[in-house]
Backbone as CSV, one residue per row, in Angstrom:
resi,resn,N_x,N_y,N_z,CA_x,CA_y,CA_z,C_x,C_y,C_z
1,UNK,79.025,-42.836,-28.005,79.177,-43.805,-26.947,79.107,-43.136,-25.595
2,UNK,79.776,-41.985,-25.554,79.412,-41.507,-24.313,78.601,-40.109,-24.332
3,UNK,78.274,-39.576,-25.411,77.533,-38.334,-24.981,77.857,-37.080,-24.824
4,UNK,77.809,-36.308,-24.398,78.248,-34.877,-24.067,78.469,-34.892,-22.255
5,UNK,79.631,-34.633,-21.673,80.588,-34.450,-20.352,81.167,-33.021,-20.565
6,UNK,81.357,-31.740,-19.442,82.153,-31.040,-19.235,83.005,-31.594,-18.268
7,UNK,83.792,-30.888,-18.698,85.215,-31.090,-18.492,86.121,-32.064,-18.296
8,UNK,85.438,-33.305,-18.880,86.080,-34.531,-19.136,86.289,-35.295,-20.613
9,UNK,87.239,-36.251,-20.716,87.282,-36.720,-22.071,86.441,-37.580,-22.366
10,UNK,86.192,-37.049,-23.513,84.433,-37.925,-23.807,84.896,-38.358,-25.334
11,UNK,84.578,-39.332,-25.863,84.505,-40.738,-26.956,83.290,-40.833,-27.419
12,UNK,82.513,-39.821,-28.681,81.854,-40.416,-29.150,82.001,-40.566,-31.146
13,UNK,81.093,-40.664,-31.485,81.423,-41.168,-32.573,80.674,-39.797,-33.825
14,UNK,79.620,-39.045,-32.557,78.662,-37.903,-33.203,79.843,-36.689,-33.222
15,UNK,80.587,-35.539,-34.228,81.263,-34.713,-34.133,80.134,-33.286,-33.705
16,UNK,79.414,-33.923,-33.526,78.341,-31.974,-33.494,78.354,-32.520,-31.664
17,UNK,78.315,-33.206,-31.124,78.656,-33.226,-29.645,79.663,-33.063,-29.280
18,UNK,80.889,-32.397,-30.120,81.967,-32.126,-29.489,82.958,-32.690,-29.050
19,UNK,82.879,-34.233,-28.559,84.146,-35.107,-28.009,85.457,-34.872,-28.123
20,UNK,85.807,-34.719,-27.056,87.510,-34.901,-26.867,88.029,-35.612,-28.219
21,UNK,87.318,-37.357,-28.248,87.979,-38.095,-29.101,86.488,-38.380,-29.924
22,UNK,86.863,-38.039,-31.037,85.404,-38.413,-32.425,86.293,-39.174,-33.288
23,UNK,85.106,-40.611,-32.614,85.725,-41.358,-33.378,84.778,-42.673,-33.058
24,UNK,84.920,-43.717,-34.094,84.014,-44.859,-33.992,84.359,-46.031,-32.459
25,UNK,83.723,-46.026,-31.616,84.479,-47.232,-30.269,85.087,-48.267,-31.021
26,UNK,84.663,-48.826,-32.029,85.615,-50.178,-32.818,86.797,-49.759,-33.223
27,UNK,87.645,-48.415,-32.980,89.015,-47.946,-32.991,89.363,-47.502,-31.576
28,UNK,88.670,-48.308,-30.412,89.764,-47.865,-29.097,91.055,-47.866,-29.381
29,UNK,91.403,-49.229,-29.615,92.679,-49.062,-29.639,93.729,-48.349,-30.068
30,UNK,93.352,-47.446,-31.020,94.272,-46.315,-31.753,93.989,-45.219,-30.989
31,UNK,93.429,-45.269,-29.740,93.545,-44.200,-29.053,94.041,-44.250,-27.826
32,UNK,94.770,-45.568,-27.609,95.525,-46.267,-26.246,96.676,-45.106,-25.671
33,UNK,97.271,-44.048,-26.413,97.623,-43.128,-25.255,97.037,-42.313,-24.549
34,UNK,96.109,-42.568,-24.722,94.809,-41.420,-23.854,93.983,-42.014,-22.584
35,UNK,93.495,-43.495,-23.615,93.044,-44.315,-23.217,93.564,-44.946,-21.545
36,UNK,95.034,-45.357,-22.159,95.896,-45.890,-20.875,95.776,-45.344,-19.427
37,UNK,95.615,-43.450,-19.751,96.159,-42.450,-18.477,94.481,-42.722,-17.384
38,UNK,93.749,-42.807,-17.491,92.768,-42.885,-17.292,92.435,-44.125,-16.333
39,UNK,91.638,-43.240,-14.891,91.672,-44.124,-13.696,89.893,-44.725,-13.824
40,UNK,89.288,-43.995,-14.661,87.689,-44.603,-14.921,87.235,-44.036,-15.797
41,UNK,86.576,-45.456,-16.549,85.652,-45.388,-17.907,84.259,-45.204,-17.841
42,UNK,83.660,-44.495,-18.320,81.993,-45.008,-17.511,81.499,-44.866,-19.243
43,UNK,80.944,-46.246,-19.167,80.451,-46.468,-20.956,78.501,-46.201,-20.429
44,UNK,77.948,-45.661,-21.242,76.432,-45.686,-21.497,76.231,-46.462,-22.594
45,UNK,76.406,-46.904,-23.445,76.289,-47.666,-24.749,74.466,-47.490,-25.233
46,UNK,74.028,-47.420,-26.711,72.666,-47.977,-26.808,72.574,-49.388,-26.278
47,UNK,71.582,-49.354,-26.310,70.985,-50.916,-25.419,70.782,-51.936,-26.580
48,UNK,69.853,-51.990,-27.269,69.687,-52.508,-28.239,69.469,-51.844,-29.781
49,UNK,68.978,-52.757,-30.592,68.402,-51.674,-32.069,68.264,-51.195,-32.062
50,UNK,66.645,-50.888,-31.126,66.387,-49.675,-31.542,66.852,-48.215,-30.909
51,UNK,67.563,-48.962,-29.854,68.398,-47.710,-29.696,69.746,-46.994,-30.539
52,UNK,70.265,-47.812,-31.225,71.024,-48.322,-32.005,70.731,-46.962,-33.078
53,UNK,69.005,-47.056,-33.537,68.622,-46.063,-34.939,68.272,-45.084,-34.102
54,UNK,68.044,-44.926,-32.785,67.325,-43.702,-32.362,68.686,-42.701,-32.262
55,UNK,69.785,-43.332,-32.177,71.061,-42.274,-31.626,71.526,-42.349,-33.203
56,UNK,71.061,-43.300,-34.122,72.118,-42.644,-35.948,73.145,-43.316,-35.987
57,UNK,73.503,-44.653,-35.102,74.709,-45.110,-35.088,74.632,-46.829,-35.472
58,UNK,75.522,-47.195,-36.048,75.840,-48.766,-36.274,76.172,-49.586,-35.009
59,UNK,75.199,-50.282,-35.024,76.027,-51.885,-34.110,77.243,-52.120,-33.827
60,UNK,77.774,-52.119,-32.220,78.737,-52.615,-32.525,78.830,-53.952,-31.062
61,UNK,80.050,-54.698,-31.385,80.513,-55.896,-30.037,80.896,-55.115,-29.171
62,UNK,79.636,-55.247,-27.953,79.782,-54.799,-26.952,81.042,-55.397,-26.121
63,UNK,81.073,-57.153,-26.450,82.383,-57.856,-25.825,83.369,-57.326,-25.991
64,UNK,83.368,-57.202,-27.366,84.705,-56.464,-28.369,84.795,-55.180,-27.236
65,UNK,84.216,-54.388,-27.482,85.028,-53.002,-26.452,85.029,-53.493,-24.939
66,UNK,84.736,-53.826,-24.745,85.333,-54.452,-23.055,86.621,-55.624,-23.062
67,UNK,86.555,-55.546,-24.471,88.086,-57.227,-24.403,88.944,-55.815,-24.409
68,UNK,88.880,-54.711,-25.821,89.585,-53.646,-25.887,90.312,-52.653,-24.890
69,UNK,89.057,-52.695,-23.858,88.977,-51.835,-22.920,90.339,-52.552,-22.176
70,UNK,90.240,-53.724,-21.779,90.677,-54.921,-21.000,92.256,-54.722,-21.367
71,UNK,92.687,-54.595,-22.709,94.232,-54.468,-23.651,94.456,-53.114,-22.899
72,UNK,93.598,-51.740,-22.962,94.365,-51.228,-22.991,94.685,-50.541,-21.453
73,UNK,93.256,-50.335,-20.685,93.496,-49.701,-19.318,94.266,-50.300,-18.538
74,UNK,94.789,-49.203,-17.718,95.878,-49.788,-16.490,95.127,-50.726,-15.248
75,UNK,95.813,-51.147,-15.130,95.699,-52.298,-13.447,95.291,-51.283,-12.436
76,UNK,94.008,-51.920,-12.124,93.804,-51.013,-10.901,92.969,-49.838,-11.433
77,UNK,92.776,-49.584,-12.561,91.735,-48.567,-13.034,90.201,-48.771,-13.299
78,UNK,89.010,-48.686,-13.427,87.599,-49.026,-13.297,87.087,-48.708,-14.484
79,UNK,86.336,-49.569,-14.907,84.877,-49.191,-15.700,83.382,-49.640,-15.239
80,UNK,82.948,-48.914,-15.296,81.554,-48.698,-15.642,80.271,-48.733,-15.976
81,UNK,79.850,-49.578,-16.484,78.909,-50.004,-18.205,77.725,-50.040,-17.600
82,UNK,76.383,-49.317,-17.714,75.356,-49.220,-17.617,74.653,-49.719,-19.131
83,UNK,74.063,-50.889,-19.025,72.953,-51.329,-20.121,71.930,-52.043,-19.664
84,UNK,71.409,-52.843,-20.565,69.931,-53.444,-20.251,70.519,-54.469,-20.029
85,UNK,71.778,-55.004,-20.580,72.572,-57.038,-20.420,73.451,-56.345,-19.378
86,UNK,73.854,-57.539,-18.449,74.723,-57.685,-18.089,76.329,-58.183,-19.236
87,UNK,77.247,-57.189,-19.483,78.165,-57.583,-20.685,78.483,-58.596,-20.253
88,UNK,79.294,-59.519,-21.460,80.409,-60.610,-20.858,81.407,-60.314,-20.691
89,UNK,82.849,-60.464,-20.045,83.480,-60.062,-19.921,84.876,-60.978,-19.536
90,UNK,86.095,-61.333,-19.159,87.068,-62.183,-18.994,86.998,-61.453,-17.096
91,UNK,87.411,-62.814,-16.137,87.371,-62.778,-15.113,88.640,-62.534,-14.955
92,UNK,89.786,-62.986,-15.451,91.172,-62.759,-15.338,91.394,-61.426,-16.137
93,UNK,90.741,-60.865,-16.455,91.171,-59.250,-16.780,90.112,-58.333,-16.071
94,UNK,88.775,-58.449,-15.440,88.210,-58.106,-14.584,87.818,-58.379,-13.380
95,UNK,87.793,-57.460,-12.574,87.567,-58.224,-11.569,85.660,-57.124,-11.315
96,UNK,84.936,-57.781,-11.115,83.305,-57.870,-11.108,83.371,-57.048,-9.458
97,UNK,83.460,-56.058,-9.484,83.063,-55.307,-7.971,81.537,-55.215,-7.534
98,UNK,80.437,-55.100,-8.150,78.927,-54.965,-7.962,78.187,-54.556,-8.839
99,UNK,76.878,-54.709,-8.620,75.950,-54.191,-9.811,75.397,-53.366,-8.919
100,UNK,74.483,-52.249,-9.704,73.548,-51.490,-9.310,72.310,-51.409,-10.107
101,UNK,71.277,-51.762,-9.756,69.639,-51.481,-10.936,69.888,-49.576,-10.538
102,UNK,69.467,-49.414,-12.235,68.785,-48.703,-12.181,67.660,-48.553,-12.937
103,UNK,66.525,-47.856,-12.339,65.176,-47.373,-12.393,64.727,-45.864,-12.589
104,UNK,64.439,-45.377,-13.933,63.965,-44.209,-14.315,62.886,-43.831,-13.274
105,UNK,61.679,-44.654,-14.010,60.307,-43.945,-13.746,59.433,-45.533,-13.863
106,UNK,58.211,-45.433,-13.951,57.321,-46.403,-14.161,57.724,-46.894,-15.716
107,UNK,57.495,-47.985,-16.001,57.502,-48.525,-17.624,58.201,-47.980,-18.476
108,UNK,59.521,-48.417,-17.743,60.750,-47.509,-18.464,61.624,-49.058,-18.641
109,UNK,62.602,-49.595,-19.341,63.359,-50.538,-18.791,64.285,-50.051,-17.418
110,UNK,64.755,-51.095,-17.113,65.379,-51.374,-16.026,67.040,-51.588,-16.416
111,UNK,67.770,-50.899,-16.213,69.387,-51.179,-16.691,70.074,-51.352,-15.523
112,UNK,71.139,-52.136,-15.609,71.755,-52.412,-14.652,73.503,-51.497,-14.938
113,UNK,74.080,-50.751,-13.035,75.226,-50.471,-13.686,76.340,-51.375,-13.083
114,UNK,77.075,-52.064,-14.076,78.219,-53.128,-13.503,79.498,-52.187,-13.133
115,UNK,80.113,-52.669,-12.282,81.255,-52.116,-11.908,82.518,-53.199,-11.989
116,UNK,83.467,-52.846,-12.689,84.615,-53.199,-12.944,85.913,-52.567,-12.637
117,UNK,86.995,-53.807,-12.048,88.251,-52.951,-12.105,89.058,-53.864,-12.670
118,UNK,90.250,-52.989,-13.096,91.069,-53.931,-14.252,92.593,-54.598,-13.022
119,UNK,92.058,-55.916,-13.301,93.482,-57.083,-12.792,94.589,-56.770,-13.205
């Protein structure tokens, strides 16, 4: 889910990348003391399928980890989420600060990054 970061805690689900926390995102919540201390999330997620088989990983509810996210981060702390959708998300547990496009190169998709802070 997130990749390889120095010197920060990184959440993914691949153990040969090393993560702080290796482990599947559909168990945030069993990682809510870690989770909690934390002033920003920045999720990359696959986009779709086939990104889905290109990284070796299962589908998961993108809603689902942002309702998760929503339980467990503190008030006043931020996430992140760069994908191809705009996620859905609860307005009374987020509050929607801006989007940003971003743009690789020519005939690349186009992802947008949302910015969130938690109510």
């Amino acid at each position: 889910f997130s990749g390889k970061i120095q010197e920060y805690i990184t959440y993914d689900i691949k153990s040969e990348l090393n993560p702080t926390i290796c482990d599947d995102v559909k168990n945030l919540e069993a990682h809510r003391d870690v989770i909690c201390q934390l002033d920003l999330v920045m999720a990359d997620p696959p986009y779709d399928k086939s990104d889905f088989e290109k990284y070796g990983c299962k589908p998961f509810g993108k809603t689902q980890v942002i309702r998760d996210l929503g339980k467990i981060m503190k008030s006043g702390s931020f996430l992140v989420w760069l994908d191809t959708r705009i996620p859905m998300y609860r307005k009374d547990v987020w509050n929607l600060i801006g989007y940003i496009g971003v743009i690789v190169s020519t005939n690349h998709r186009i992802r947008c990054l949302c910015l969130y802070q938690r109510i």
